[in-house]
C-alpha positions in Angstrom: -25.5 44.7 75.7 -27.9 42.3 76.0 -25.8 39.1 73.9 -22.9 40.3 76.7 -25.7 39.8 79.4 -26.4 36.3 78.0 -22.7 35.2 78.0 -22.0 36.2 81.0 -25.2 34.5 82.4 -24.1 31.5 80.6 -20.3 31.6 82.4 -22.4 32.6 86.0 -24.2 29.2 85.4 -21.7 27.0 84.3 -19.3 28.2 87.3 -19.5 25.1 90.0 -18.9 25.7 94.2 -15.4 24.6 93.7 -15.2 27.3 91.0 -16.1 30.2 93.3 -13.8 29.1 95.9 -10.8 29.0 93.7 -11.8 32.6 92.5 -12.1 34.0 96.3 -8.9 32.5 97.3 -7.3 33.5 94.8 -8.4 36.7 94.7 -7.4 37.0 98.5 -4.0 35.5 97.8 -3.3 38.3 94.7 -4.3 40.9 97.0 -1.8 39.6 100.3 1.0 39.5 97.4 0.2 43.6 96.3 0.1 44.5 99.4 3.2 42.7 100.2 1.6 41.2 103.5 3.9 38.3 105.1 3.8 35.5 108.0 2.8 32.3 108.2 -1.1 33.0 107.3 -0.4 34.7 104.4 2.0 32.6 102.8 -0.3 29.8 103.3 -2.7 31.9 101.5 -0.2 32.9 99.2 0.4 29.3 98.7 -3.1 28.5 98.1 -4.0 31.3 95.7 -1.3 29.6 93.4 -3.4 26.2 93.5 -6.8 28.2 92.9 -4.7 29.4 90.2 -3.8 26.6 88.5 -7.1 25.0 89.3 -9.3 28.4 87.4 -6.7 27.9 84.3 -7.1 24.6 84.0 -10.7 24.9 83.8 -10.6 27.8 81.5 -8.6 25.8 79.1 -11.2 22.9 79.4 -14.2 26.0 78.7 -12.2 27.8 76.0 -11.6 24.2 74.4 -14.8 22.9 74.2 -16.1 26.5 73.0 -13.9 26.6 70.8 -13.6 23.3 68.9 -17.5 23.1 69.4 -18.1 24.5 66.2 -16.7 22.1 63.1 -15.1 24.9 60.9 -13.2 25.7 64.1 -12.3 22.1 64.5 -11.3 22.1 61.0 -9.0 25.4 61.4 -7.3 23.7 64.1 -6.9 20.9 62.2 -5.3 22.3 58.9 -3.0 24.2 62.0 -1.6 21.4 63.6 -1.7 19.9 59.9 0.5 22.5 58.2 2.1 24.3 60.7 3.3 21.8 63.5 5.1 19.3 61.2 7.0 22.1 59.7 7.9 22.8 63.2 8.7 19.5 64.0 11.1 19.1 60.5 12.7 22.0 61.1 13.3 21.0 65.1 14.6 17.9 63.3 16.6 19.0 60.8 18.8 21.7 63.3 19.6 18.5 65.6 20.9 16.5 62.3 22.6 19.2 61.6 23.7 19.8 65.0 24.8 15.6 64.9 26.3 16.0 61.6 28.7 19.2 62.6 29.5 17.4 65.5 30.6 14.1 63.5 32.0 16.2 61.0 34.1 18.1 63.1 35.1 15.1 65.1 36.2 13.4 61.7 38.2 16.4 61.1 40.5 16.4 64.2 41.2 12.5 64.2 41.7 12.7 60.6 44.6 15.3 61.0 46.1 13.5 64.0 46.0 10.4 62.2 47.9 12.1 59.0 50.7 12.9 61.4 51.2 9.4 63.0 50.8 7.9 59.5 53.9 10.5 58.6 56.1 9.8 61.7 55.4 6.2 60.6 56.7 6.1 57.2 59.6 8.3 58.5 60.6 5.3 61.1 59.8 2.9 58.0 62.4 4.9 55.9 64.8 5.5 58.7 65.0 1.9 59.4 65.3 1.4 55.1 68.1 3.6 55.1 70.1 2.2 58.1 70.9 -1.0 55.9 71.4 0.6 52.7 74.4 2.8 54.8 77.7 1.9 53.4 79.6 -0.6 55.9 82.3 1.8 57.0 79.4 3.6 58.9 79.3 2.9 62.2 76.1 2.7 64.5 76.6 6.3 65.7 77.0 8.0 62.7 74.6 5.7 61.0 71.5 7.0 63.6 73.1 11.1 63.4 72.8 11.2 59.7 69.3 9.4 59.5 68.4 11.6 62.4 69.5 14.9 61.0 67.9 13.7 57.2 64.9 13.5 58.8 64.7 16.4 60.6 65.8 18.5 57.7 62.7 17.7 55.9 59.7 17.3 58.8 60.9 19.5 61.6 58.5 22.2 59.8 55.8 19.9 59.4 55.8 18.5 62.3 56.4 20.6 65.4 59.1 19.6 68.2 59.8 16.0 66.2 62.3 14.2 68.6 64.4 11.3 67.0 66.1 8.6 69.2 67.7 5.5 69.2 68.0 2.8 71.6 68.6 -1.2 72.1 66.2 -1.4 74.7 63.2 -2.8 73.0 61.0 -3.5 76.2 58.6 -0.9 76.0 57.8 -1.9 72.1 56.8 -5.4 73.5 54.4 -4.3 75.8 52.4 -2.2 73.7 52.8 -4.6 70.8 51.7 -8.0 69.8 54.8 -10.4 69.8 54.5 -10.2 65.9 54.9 -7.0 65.3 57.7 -4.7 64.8 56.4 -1.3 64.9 54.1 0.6 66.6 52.6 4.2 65.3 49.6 6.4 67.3 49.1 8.1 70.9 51.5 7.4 73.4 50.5 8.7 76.9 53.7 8.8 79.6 53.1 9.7 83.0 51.1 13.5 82.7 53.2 14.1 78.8 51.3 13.1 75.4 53.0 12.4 72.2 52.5 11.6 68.7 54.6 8.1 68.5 56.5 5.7 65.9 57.8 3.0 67.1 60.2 0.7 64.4 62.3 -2.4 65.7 65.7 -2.0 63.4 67.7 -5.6 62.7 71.4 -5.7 63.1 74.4 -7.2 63.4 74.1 -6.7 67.3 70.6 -7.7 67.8 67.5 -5.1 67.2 67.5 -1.5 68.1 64.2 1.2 68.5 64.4 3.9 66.4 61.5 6.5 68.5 60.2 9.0 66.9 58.0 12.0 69.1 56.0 14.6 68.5 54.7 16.1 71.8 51.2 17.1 72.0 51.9 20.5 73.7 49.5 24.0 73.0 51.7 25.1 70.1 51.3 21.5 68.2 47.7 22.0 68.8 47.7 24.9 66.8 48.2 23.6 63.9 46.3 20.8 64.1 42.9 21.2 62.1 42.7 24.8 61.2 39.2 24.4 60.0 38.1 24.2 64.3 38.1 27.0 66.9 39.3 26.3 70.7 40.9 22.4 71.1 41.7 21.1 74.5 42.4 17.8 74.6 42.3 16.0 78.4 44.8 13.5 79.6 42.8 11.0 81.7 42.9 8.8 84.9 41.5 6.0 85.9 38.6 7.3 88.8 39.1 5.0 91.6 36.2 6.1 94.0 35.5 8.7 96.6 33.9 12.4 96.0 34.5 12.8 92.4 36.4 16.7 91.6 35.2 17.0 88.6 33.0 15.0 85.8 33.7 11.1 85.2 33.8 10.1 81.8 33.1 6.4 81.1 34.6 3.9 79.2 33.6 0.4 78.5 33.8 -1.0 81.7 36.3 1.7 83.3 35.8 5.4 84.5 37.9 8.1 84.3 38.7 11.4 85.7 40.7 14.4 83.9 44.0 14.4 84.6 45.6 17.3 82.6 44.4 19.5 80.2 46.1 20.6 77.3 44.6 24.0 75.8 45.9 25.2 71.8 47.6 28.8 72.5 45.6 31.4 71.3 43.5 29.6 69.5 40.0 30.8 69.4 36.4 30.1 68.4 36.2 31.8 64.5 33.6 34.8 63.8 30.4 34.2 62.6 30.3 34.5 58.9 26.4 34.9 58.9 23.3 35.4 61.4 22.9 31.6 61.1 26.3 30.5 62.4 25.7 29.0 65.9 29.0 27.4 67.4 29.2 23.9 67.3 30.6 22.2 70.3 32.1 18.8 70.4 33.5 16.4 73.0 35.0 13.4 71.1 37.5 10.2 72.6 41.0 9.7 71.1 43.0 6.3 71.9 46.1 6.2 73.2 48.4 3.7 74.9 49.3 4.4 78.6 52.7 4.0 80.6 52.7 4.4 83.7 56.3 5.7 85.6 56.5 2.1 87.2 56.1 0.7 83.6 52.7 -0.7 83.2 51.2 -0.5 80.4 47.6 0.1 79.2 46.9 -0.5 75.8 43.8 1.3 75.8 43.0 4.8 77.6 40.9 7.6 76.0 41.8 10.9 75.6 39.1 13.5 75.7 39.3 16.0 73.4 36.9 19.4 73.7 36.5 21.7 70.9 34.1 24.1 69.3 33.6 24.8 65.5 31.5 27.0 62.9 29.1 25.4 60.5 30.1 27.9 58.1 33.9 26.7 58.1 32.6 22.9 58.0 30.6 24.1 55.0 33.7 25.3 53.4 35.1 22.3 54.2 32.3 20.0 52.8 31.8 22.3 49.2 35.4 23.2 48.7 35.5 20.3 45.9 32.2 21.8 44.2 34.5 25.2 43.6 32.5 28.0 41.9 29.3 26.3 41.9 28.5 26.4 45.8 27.5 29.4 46.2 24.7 28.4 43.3 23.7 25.2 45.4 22.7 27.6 48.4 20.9 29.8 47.2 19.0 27.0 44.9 18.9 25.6 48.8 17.0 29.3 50.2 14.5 29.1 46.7 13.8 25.9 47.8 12.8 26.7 51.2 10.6 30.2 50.1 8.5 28.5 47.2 8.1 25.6 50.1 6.7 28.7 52.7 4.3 30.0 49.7 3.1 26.5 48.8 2.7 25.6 52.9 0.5 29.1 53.1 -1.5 29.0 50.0 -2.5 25.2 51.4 -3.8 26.6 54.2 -5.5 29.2 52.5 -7.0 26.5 50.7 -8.3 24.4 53.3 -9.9 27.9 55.4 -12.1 28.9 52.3 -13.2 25.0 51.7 -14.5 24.9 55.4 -17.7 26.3 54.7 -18.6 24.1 52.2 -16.9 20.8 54.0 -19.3 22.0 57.1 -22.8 22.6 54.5 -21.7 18.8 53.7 -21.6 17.8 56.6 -24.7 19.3 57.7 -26.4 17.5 54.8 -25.0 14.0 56.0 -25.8 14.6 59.2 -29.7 15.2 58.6 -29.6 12.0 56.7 -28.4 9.6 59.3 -31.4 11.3 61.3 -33.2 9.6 58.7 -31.3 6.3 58.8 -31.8 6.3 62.7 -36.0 6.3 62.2 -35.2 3.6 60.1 -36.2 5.4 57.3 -33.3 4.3 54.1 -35.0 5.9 51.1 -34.3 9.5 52.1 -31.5 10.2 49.5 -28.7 13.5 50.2 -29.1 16.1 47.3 -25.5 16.2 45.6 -24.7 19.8 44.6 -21.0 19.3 43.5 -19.5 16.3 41.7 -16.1 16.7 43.7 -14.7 14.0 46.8 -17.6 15.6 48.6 -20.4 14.8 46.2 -19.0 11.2 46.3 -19.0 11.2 49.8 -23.1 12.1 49.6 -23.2 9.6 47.1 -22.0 7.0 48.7 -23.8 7.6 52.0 -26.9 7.5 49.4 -25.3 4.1 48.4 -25.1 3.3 52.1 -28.4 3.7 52.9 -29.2 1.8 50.0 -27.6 -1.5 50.9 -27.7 -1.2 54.7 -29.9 -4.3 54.6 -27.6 -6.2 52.6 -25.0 -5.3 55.1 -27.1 -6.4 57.8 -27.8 -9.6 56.2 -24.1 -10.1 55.9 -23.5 -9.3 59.5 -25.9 -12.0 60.6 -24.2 -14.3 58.0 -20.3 -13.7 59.6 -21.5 -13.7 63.1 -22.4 -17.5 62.2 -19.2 -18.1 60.2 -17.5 -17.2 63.9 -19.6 -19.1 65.8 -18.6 -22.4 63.7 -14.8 -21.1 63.7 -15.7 -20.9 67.7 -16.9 -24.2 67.5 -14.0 -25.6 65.4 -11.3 -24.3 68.1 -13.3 -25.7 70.8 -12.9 -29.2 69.1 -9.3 -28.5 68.2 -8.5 -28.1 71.6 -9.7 -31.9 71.9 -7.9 -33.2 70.0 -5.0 -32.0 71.8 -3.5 -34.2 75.1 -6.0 -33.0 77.8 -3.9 -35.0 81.0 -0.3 -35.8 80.4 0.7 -39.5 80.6 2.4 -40.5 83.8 5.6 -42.6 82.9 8.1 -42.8 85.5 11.5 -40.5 85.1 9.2 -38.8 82.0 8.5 -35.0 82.7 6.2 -33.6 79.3 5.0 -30.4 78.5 4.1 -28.8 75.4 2.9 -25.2 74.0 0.7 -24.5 71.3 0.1 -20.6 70.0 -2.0 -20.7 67.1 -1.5 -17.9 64.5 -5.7 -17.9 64.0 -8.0 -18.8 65.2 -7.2 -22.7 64.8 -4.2 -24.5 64.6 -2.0 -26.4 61.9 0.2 -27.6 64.5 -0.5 -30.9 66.1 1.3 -32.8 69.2 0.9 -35.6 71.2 1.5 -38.1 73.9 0.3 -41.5 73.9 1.3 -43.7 76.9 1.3 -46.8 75.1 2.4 -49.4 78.8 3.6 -48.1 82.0 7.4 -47.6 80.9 6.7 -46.8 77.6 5.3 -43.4 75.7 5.0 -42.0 72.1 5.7 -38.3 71.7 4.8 -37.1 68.3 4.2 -33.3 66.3 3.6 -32.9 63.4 2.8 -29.4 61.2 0.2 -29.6 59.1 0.1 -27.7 55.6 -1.7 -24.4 55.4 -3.7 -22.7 58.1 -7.2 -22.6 59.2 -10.1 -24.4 59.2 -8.8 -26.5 56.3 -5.1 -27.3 58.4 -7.3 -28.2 61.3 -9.2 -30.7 59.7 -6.3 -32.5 58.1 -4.9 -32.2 62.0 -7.8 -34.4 63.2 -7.4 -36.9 60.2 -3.9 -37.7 60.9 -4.8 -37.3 65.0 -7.2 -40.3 64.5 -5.2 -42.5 62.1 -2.0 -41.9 64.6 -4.5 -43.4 67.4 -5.8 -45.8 66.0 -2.6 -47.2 65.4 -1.1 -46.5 68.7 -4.0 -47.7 70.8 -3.9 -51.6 69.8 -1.8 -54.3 72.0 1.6 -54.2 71.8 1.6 -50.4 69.7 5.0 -50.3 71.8 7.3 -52.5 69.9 5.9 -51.4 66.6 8.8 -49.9 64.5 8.6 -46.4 63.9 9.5 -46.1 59.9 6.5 -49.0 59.6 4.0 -46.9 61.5 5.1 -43.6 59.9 4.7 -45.0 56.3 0.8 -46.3 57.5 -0.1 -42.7 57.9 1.6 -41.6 54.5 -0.7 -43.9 52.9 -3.5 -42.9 54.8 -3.1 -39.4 54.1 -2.2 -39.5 50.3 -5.6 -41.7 49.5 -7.7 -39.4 51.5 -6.2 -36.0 50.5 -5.9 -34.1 48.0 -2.4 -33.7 46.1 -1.9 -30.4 47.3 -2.1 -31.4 51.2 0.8 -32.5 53.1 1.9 -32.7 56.6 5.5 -32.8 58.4 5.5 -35.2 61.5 8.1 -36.8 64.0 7.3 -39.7 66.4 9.8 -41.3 68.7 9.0 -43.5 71.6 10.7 -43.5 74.6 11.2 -46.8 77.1 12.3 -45.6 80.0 13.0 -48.9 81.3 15.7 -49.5 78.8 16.3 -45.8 78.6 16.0 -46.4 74.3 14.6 -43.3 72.1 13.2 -44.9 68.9 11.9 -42.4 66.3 11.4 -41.0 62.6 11.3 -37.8 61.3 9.3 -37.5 57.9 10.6 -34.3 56.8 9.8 -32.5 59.9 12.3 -30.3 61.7 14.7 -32.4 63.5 14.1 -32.7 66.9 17.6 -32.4 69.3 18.3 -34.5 72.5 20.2 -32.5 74.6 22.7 -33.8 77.4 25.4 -32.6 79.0 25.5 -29.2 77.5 25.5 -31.2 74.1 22.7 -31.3 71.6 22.2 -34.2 68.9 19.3 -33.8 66.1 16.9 -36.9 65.7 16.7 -36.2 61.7 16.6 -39.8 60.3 13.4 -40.6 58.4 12.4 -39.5 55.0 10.2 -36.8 53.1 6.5 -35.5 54.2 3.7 -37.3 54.6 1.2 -37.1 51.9 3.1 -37.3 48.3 4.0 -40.0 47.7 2.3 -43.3 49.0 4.9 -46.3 48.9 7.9 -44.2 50.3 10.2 -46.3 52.7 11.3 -44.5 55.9 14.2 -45.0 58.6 13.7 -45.5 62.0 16.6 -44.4 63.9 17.3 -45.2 67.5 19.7 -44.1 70.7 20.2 -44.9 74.0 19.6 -41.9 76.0 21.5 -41.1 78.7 20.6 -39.7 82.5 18.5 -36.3 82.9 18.5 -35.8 79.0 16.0 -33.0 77.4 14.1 -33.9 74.2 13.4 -30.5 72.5 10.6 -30.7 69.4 9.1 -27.5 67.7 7.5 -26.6 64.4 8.5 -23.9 62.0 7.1 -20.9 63.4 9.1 -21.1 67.0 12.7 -20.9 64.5 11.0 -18.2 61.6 10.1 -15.2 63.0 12.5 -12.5 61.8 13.9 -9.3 63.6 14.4 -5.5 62.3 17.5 -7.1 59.8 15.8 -9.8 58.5 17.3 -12.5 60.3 15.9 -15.7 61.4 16.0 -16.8 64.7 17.2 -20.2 63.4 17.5 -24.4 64.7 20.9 -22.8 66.4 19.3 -19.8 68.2 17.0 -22.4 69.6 19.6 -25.0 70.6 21.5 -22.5 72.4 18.6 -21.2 74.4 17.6 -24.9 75.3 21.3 -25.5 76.3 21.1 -22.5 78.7 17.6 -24.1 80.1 19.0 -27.7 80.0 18.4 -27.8 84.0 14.7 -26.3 84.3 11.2 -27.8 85.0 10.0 -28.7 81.4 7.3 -26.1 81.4 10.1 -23.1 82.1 11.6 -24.7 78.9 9.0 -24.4 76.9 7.6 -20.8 77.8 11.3 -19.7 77.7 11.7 -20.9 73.9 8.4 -19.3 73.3 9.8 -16.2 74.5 13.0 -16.2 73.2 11.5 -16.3 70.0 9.1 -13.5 70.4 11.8 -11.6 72.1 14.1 -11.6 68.3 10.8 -10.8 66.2 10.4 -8.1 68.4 6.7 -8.4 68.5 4.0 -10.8 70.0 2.3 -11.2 66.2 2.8 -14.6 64.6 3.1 -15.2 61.1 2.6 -19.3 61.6 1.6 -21.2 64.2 4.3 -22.1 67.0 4.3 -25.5 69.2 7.3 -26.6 70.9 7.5 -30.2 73.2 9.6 -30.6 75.9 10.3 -34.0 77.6 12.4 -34.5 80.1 13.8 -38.6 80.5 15.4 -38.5 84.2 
């Protein structure tokens, strides 16, 4: 009595104002409803009892929760529940809607598969028929000729193929329409007015000029019947194009066309098989045939669907599936229910498991927890007693092992916190190096974008405005990333500048300048450091694009909707020191876009594996050819991240856009 006092003077104190008001209203509200009272009070009372309502349960939940879970064995309980039992759940949800998927695909297969057989038959019968009309002897004439081929034929697939019509004709207007001019024949679905057929089409040669030979099976409830015996119910539904207004019935779409049902054509008593076992849920399945459509004024449509509805058992697609395994299926299913029952033991005897190891987990964790009361007085030579030499036992050992180095760790945390601040430091000059204004040079637009994949950058651009018509655009990726790229970066930023910066750096020729900072950067780096780069200067007074590429990749100039790669130059600076490199030139012409980039804007890779590729790039640029130069440049960007698929970089990505009005 007394522990049910306590509890319920523990729920009295927890209960807030709001609390008690729920509980009266809806205690008044439950009462109006027993009572059956109506009006406009009590309905609004009514219709506030049902928020108290909701309001008390969803408090009670939040109570019952954190009783419950307060305790860690409970915690754990709930854990090896949601561990064991949900993902079962969630398997077996799974595994009845790929089931459901492959029944329907299955059954789908089934039906085109049988309605293909049949126009692949009245197919090779037009083939034959128009074989055997020039191998008649000449005395035949073109009547008799098409009655005997007719009547052959019909001897032999009238059985087969239910309400086969045969006809002949010279007209060979209708095969043209729903036939490329190369071809002779035509064989599937052949939709007339409100009628549906199974049709062959066959152009014949002759003396006379070409005649049709037609051959029809119409696609009535009787032909249905027969067709894929393994289903239940088939209807298949002639359709219409929907041409607006209230819609009758439902509107099936296709590509860029809707349609309506037409006409329905149901298989004669044909009906949905029994249930061979408990487990035998119908299957039902709306699939799309093709067919071509005439119309009565003769316009054709080469492409119309035709909506077929049917249901099916699992166990008769089963049948279907195993019948090649003969004897031996009925062994495969009940290896298949085995399976399933020792999985059940093994899933219950896991969870039996992890209840009787909860107490002990708990005592551990108990232990641990008195310990990092010792570790918060700053007290780290309290050691846990290990009782069991099992994952838990390791556990206390290494928190001993913890407490034992926390200094140490602590000592290496006050080490990494200044490694960052230098990397901090080595951005922030990094970010000098880059451009800081952009040169102004009349009809020259620049921008440029720079997303490092760390903290610092291997990538390196930049302008130089070297008189006031001419300016240098270079980039340049440096090998490796890091700390150790960005210092390379600003050794091949100050040689570039030093060379640019002196009297009359404009008419310097590019291939001479470019093989200055080769030798500059193979005597003062190591053989193992290298750097792709690309400079070109522009004079916009002679509208002339000078430039070298040592083995970066090739820029494009794009005009006109065209795109030409600035790729003459040589190899990468850095390997070897008396290379010779080409300077190439070009006169550019009005409102012309130079695009350059480094490796990481063309690499990143989708789901498949593909790059996104120099062409990927060119095309989007194309598109952009009229934008500011900044839209450019954050469009590639995007474009890019857009076919990875996500915003993490594997290198760093830089792209330059210039536009020379």
């Amino acid at each position: 009595m007394t522990s049910f006092r306590s509890s319920l003077k523990e729920v009295w104190d927890r209960l807030s104002w709001p609390d008690l008001a729920s509980t009266a209203i809806a205690a008044v509200g439950l009462l109006t409803a027993i009572f059956g009272l109506g009006g406009g009070l009590f309905s609004f009372l009514k219709y506030l009892a049902v928020l108290a309502g909701a309001y008390l349960l969803f408090r009670l939940i939040g109570w019952w929760r954190n009783r419950l879970l307060w305790s860690l064995r409970n915690r754990l309980i709930v854990a090896y529940l949601f561990i064991a039992v949900v993902p079962i759940l969630l398997i077996v949800t799974l595994v009845l809607l790929a089931g459901r998927i492959l029944y329907s695909q299955l059954g789908a297969y089934i039906l085109h598969e049988d309605i293909q057989n049949r126009v692949d038959m009245i197919a090779d019968i037009s083939e034959h028929i128009a074989i055997a009309d020039g191998t008649l002897p000449r005395g035949v004439t073109q009547d008799e000729s098409e009655r005997i081929l007719a009547a052959q034929s019909h001897a032999i697939h009238d059985r087969e193929l239910l309400g086969l019509s045969i006809s002949f004709a010279d007209d060979t207007t209708l095969l043209r329409k729903i036939t490329p001019s190369n071809k002779t024949s035509y064989a599937g679905l052949l939709q007339q007015g409100d009628s549906l057929s199974l049709t062959s089409l066959r152009a014949i040669p002759g003396s006379k000029g070409e005649r049709i030979v037609m051959l029809r099976v119409p696609v009535t409830p009787d032909f249905l019947n027969t067709v894929a015996p393994d289903l239940g119910a088939i209807q298949l539904n002639l359709m219409e194009r929907y041409t607006g207004g209230a819609p009758q019935a439902v509107i099936y779409p296709s590509g860029e066309e809707q349609y309506k049902v037409a006409k329905p054509i149901v298989a004669r008593n044909r009906v949905l098989q029994d249930a061979m076992f408990w487990i035998d849920p119908a299957v039902s399945v709306v699939s799309s045939l093709d067919s071509v459509f005439v119309a009565h004024d003769g316009k054709v449509e080469l492409h119309q669907p035709v909506l077929a509805v049917f249901n099916a058992r699992p166990s008769r697609l089963n049948a279907r599936i195993f019948t090649s395994l003969g004897e031996l299926r009925d062994s495969y299913l009940v290896l298949l229910i085995l399976v399933g029952i020792v999985f059940l033991l093994i899933e219950a005897a896991a969870l039996a498991t992890g209840i009787v190891l909860t107490r002990r987990i708990t005592r551990a964790v108990a232990d641990l927890y008195r310990g990092t009361q010792y570790v918060q007085a700053m007290d780290f030579s309290h050691r846990v007693q290990i009782e069991h030499r099992d994952q838990l036992g390791e556990l206390a050992e290494s928190f001993n092992q913890m407490t034992g180095s926390i200094s140490t760790l602590i000592e290496e945390q006050n080490k990494r916190q200044r490694l960052e601040n230098e990397i901090s430091i080595a951005r922030e000059v990094q970010n000098q190096l880059f451009p800081s204004t952009l040169p102004s040079v009349p009809g020259v637009e620049i921008e440029a974008i720079c997303k490092a994949a760390r903290s610092v950058s291997g990538d390196y651009y930049d302008f130089i405005q070297l008189s006031p018509t001419h300016i240098a655009v270079a980039i340049a990726d440096i090998s490796g990333k890091g700390i150790s790229a960005a210092l390379l970066m600003a050794s091949l930023q100050a040689a570039l500048r030093s060379q640019m910066l002196s009297e009359g750096s404009e008419r310097l020729n590019m291939a001479e300048l470019v093989s200055r900072l080769n030798k500059h950067l193979v005597r003062n780096t190591g053989d193992d450091r290298f750097a792709t780069f690309f400079i070109a200067i522009y004079d916009s007074a002679t509208r002339t694009l000078r430039y070298t590429n040592a083995g970066h990749l090739p820029a494009f100039l794009i005009c006109n909707g065209n795109s030409e790669q600035l790729d003459k130059g040589g190899m990468v600076l850095g390997v070897m020191e008396d290379y010779v490199y080409e300077e190439g030139s070009l006169e550019v012409r009005p409102d012309a876009l130079l695009i350059g980039y480094s490796d990481g804007l063309i690499e990143p890779e989708n789901v498949y594996g593909e790059e996104f590729g120099i062409r990927r790039l060119q095309e989007a640029a194309v598109r952009l050819q009229g934008a500011a130069p900044l839209m450019v440049a954050e469009s590639l960007m995007a474009a890019a991240e857009e076919w990875a698929g996500t915003p993490e970089q594997a290198d760093d990505m830089t792209v330059i856009v210039a536009r020379l009005r």
